[in-house]
C-alpha positions as CSV (number, residue, x, y, z in Angstrom):
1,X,103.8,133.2,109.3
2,X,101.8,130.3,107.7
3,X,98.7,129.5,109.5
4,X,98.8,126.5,111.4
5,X,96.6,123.4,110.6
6,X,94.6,121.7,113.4
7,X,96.3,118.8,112.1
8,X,99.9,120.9,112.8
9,X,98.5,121.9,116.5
10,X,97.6,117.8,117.6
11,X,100.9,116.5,115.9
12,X,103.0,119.2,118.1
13,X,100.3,118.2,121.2
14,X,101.0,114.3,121.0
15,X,104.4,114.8,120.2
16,X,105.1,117.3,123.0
17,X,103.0,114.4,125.3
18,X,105.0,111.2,124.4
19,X,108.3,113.3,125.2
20,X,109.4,110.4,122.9
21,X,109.7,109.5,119.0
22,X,106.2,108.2,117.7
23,X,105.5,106.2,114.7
24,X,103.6,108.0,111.7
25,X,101.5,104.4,111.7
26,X,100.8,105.4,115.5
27,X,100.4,109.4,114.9
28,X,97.6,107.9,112.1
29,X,95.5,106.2,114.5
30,X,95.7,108.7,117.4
31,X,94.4,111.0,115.3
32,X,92.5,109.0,112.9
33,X,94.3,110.3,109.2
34,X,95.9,108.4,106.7
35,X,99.6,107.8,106.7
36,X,99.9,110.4,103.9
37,X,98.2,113.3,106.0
38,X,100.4,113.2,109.0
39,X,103.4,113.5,107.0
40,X,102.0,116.3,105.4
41,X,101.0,118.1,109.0
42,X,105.1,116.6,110.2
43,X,106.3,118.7,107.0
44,X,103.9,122.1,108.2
45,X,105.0,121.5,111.8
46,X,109.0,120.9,111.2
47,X,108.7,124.7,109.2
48,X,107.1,126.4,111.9
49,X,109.7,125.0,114.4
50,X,111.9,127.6,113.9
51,X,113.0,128.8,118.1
52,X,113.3,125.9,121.0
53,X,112.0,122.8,119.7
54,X,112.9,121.4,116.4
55,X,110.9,118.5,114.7
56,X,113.4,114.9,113.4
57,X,111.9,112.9,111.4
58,X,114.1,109.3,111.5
59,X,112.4,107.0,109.4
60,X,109.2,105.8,110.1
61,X,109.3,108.0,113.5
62,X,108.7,111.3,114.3
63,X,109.8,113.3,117.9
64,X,110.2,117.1,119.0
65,X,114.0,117.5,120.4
66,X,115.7,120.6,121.5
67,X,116.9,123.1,119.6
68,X,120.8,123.0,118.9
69,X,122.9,125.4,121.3
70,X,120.7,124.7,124.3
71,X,122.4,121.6,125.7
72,X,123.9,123.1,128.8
73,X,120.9,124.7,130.1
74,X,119.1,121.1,129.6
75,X,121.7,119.4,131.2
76,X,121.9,121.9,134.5
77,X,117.2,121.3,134.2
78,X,118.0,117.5,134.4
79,X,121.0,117.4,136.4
80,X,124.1,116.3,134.5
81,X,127.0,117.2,135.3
């Protein structure tokens, strides 16, 4: 397993925080690095997230989602029918 990058760790950490998408101009400033660094810790972080979470990258946005196959366990947490 690749080691992970303090940049990697704060990326997932934010992310995990917002519990919504986040703009790589945003993700820059929190953590005071240049556009082109976060999208290199996004890239680190999206190939570690191989189990429950899964990184989506939509533009100019970044957010952690659930993994697929997991829906009706999420649903039952949250209370969907």
């Amino acid at each position: 397993m690749p080691q992970e990058s303090s940049l990697d760790i704060a990326l997932e950490s934010l992310l995990f925080a917002a519990g919504e998408p986040l703009s790589i101009e945003r993700l820059s400033k929190l953590l005071e690095r240049t556009p082109s660094e976060v999208r290199l810790g996004l890239e680190e972080l999206s190939r570690r997230l191989t189990h429950g979470t899964r990184l989506v990258i939509n533009g100019p946005q970044a957010a952690l989602v659930v993994a697929p196959g997991n829906e009706k366990a999420i649903s039952a947490l949250i209370g969907d029918p």
